[in-house]
mmCIF file of the C-alpha atoms, coordinates in Angstrom:
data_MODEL
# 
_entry.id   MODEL 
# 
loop_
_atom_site.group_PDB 
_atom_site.id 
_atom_site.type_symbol 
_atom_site.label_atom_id 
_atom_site.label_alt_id 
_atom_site.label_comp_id 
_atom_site.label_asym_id 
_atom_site.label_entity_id 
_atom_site.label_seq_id 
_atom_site.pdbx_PDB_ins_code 
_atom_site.Cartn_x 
_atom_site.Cartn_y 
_atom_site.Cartn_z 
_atom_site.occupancy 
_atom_site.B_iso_or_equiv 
_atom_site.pdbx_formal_charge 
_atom_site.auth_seq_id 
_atom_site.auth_comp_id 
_atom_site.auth_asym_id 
_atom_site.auth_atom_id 
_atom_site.pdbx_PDB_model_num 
ATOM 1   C CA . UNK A 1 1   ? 21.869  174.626 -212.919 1.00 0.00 ? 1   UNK A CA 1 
ATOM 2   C CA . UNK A 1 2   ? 21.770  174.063 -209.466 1.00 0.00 ? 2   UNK A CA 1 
ATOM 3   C CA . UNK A 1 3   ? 22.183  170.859 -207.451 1.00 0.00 ? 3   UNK A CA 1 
ATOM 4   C CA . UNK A 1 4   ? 19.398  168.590 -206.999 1.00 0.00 ? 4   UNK A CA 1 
ATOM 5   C CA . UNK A 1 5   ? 18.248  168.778 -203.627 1.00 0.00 ? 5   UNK A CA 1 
ATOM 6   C CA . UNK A 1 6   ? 18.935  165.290 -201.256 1.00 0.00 ? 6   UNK A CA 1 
ATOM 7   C CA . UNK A 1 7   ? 15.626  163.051 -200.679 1.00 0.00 ? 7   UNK A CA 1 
ATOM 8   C CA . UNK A 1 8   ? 15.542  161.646 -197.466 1.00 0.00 ? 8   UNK A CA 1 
ATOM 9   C CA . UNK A 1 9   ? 16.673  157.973 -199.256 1.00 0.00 ? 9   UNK A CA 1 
ATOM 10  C CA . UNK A 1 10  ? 19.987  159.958 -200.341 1.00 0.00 ? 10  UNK A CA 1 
ATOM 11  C CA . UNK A 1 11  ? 22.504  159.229 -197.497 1.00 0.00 ? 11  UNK A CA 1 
ATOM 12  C CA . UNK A 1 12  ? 21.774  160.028 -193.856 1.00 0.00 ? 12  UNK A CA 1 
ATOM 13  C CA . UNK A 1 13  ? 20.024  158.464 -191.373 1.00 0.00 ? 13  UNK A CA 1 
ATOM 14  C CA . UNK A 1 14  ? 16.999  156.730 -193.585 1.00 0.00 ? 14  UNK A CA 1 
ATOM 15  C CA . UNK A 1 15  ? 19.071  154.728 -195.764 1.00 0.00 ? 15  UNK A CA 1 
ATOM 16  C CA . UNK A 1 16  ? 20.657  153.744 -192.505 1.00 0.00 ? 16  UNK A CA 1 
ATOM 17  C CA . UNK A 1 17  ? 17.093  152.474 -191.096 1.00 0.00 ? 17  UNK A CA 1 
ATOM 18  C CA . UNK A 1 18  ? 16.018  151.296 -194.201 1.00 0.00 ? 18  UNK A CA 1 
ATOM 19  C CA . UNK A 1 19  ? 19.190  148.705 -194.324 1.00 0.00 ? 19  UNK A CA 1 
ATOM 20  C CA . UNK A 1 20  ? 18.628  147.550 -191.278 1.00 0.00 ? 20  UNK A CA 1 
ATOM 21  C CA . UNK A 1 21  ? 15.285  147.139 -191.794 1.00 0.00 ? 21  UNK A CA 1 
ATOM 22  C CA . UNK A 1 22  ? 15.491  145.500 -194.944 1.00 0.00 ? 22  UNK A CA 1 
ATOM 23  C CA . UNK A 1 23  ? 18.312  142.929 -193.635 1.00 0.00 ? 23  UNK A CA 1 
ATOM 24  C CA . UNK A 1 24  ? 16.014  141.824 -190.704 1.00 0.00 ? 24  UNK A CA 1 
ATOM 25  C CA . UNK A 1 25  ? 13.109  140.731 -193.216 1.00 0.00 ? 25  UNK A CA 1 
ATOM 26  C CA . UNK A 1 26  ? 15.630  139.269 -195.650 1.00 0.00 ? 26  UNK A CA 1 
ATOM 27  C CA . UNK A 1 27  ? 17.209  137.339 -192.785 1.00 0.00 ? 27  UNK A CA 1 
ATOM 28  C CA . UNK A 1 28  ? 13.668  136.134 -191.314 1.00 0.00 ? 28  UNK A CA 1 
ATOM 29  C CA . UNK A 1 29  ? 13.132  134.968 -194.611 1.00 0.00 ? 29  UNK A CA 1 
ATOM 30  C CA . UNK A 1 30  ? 16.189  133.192 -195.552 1.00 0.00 ? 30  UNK A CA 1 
ATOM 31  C CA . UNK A 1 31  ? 15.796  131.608 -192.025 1.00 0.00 ? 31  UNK A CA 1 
ATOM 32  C CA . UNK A 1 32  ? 12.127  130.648 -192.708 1.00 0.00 ? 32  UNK A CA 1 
ATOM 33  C CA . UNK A 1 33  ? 10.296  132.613 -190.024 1.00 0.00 ? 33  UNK A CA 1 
ATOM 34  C CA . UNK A 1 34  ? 6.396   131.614 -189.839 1.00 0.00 ? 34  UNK A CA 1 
ATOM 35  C CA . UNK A 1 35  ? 3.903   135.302 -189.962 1.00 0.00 ? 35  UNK A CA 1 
ATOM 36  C CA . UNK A 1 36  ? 6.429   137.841 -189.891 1.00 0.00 ? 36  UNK A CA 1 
ATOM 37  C CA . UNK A 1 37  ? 5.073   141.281 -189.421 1.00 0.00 ? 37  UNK A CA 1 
ATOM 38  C CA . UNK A 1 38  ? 6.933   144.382 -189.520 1.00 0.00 ? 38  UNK A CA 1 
ATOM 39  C CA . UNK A 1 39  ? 4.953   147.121 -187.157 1.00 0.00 ? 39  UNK A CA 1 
ATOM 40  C CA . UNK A 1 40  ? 6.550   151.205 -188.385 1.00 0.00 ? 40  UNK A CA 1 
ATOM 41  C CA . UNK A 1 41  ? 6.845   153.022 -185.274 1.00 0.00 ? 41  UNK A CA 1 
ATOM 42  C CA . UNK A 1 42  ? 7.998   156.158 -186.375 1.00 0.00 ? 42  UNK A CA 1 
ATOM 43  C CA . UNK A 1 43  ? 6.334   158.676 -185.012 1.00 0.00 ? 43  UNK A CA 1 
ATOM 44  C CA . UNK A 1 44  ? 4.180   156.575 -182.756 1.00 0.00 ? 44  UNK A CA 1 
ATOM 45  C CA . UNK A 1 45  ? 7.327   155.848 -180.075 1.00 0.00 ? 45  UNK A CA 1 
ATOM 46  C CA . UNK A 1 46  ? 10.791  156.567 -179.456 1.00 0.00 ? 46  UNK A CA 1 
ATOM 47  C CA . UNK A 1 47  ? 11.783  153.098 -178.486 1.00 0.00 ? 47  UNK A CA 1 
ATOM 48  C CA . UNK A 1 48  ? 12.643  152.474 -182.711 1.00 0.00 ? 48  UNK A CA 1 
ATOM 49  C CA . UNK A 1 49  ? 11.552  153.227 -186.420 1.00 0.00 ? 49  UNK A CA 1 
ATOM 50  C CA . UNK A 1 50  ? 10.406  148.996 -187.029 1.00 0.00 ? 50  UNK A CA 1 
ATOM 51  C CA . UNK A 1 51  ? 8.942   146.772 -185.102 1.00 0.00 ? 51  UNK A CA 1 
ATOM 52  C CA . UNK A 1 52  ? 9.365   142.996 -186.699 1.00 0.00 ? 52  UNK A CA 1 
ATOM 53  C CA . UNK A 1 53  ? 7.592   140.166 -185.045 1.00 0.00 ? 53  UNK A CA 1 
ATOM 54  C CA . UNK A 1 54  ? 8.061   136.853 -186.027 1.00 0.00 ? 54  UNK A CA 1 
ATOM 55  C CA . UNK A 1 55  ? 7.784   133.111 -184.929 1.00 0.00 ? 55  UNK A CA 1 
ATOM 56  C CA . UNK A 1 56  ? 10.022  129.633 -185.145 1.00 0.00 ? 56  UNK A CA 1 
ATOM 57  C CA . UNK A 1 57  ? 8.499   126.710 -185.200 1.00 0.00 ? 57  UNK A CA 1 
ATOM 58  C CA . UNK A 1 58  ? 10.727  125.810 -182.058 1.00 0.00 ? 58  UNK A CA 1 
ATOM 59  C CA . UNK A 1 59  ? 12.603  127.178 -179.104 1.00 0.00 ? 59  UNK A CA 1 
ATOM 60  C CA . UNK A 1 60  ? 15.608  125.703 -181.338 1.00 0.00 ? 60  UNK A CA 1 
ATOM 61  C CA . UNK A 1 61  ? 14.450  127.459 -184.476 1.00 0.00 ? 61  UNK A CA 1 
ATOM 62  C CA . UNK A 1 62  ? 13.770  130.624 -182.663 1.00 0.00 ? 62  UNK A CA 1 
ATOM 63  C CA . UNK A 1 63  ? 17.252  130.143 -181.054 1.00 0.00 ? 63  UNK A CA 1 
ATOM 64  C CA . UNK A 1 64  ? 19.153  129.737 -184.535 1.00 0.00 ? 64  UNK A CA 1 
ATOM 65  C CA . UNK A 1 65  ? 17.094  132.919 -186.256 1.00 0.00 ? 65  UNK A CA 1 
ATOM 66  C CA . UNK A 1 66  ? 18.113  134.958 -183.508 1.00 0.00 ? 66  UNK A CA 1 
ATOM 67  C CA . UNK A 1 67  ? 22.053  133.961 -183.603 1.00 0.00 ? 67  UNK A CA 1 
ATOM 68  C CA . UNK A 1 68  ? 22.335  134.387 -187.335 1.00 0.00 ? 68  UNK A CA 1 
ATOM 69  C CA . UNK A 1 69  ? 20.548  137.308 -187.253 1.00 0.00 ? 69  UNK A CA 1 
ATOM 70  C CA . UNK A 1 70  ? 22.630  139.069 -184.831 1.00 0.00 ? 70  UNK A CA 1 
ATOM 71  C CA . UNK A 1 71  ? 25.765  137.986 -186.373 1.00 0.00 ? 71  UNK A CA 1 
ATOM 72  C CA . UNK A 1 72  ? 24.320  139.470 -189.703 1.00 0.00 ? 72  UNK A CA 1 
ATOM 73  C CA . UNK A 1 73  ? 23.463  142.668 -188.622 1.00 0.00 ? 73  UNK A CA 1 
ATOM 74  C CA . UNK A 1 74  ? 27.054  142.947 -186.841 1.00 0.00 ? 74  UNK A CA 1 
ATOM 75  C CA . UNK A 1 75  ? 28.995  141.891 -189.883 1.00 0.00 ? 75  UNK A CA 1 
ATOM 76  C CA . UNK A 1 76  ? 26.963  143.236 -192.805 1.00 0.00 ? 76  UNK A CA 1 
ATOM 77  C CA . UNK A 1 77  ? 26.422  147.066 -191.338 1.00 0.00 ? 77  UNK A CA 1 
ATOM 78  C CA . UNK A 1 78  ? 28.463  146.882 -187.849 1.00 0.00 ? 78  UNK A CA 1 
ATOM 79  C CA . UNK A 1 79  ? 25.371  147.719 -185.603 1.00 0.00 ? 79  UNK A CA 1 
ATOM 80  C CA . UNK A 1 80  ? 25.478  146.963 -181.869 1.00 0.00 ? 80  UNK A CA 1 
ATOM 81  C CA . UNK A 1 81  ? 22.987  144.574 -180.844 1.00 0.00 ? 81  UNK A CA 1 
ATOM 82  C CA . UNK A 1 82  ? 21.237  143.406 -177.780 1.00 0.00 ? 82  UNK A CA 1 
ATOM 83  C CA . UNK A 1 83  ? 19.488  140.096 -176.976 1.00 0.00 ? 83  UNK A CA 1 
ATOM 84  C CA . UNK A 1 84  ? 17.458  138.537 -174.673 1.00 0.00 ? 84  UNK A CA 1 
ATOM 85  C CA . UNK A 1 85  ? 15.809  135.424 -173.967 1.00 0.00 ? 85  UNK A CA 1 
ATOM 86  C CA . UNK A 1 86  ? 18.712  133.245 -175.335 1.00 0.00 ? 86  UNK A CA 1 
ATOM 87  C CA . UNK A 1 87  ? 19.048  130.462 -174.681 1.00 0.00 ? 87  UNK A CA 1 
ATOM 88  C CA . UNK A 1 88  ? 15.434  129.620 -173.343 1.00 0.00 ? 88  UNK A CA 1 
ATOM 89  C CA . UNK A 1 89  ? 14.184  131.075 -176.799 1.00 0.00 ? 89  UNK A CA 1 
ATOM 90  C CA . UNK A 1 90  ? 9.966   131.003 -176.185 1.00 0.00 ? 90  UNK A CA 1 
ATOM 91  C CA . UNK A 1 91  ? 11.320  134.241 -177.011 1.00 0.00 ? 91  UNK A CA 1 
ATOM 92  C CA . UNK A 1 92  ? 13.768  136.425 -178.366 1.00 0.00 ? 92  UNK A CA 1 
ATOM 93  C CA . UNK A 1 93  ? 14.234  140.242 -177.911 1.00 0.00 ? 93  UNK A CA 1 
ATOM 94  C CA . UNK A 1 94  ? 16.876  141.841 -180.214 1.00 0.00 ? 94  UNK A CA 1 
ATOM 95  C CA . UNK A 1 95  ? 17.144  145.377 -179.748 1.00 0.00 ? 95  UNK A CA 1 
ATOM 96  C CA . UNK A 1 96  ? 19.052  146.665 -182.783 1.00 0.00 ? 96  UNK A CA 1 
ATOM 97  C CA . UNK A 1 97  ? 18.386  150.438 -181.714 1.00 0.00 ? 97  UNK A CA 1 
ATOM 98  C CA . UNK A 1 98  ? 16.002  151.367 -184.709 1.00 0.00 ? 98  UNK A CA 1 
ATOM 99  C CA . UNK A 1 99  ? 15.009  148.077 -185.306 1.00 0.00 ? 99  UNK A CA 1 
ATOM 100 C CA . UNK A 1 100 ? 13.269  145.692 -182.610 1.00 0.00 ? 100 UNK A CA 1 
ATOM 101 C CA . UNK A 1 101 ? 12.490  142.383 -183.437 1.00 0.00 ? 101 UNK A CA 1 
ATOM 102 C CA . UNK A 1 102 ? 10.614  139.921 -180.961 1.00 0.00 ? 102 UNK A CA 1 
ATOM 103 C CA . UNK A 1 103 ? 10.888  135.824 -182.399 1.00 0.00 ? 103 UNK A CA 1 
ATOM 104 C CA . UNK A 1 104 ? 8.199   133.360 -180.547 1.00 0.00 ? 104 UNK A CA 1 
ATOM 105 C CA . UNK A 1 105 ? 7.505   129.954 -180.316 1.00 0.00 ? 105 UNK A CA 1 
ATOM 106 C CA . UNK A 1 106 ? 3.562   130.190 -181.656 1.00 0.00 ? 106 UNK A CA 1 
ATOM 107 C CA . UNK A 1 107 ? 2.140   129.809 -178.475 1.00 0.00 ? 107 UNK A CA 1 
ATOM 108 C CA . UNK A 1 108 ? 3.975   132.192 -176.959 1.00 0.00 ? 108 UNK A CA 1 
ATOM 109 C CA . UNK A 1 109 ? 3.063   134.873 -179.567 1.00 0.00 ? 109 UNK A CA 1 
ATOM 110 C CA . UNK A 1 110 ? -0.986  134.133 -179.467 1.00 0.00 ? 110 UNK A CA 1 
ATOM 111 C CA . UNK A 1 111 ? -0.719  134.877 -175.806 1.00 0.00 ? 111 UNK A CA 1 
ATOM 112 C CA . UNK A 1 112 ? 1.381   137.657 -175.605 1.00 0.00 ? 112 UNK A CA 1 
ATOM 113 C CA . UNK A 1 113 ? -0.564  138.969 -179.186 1.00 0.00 ? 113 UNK A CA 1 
ATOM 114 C CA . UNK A 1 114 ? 1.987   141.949 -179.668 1.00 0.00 ? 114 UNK A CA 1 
ATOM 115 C CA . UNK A 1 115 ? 0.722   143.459 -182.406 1.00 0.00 ? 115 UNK A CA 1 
ATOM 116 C CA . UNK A 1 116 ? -2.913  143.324 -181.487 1.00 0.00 ? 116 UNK A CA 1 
ATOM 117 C CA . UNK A 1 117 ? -1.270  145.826 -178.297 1.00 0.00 ? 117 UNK A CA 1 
ATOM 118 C CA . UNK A 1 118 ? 0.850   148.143 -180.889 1.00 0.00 ? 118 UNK A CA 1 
ATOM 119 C CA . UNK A 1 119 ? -2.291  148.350 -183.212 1.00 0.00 ? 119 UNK A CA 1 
ATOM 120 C CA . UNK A 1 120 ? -4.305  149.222 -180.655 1.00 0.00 ? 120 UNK A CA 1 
ATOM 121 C CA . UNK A 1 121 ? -3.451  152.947 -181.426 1.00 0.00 ? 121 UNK A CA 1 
ATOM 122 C CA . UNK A 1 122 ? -4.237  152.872 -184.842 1.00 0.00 ? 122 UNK A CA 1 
ATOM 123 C CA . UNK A 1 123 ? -7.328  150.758 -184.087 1.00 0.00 ? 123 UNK A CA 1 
ATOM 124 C CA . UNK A 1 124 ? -8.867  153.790 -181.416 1.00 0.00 ? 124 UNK A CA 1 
ATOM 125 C CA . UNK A 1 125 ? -7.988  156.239 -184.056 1.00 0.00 ? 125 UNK A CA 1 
ATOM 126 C CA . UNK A 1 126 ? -10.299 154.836 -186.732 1.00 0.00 ? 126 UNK A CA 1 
ATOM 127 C CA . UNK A 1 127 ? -13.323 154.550 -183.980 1.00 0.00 ? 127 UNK A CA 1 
ATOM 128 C CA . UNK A 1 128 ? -13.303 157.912 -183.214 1.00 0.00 ? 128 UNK A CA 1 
ATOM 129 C CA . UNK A 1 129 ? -13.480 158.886 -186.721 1.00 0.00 ? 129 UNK A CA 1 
# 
């Protein structure tokens, strides 16, 4: 009988994603992020597979969600990680390669209104059907 053949979950560079992915919402969570949204990207851009958007309830909030979740991601799967907009935090950019995640102060996120942009796309597609 031959082997079964791998799914894309098996090993590889899904599984991969997928952790990352899944430690960034987990982390949000523990960390009590207000409205977090998680935007896929595949096959839409090259910039990552996720997009997570998120908000504090402060700039110090914001601040502390970012730190532990850039420690997390280092220790727990040994990603590199970039950040910006420390230690200001209105907001945080941390580029984790196939996951980007953007944390706001509220009014910060209503008027830069990222996903309203990134849905835009999907939002064009359904009008001209």
């Amino acid at each position: 009988m031959p082997a079964p053949t791998p799914t894309p979950r098996e090993g590889g560079e899904f599984d991969r994603v997928s952790a990352l992915h899944d430690l960034v919402l987990r982390s949000l969570d523990d960390d009590q992020a207000q409205e977090v949204v998680s935007i896929p990207l595949a096959g839409k851009s090259s910039i990552a597979d996720h997009m997570v958007v998120a908000s504090g309830r402060s700039s110090r909030q914001v601040a502390s969600m970012a730190q532990k979740l850039t420690e997390r991601i280092k220790q727990e799967l040994g990603r590199p990680v970039r950040v910006e907009g420390l230690p200001i935090a209105d907001w945080v950019l941390i580029d984790a390669e196939d996951v980007i995640v953007h944390l706001f102060r509220p009014e910060v996120r209503s008027f830069y209104n990222l996903e309203r942009m990134w849905a835009f796309e999907e939002n064009a597609a359904a009008a001209r059907s």
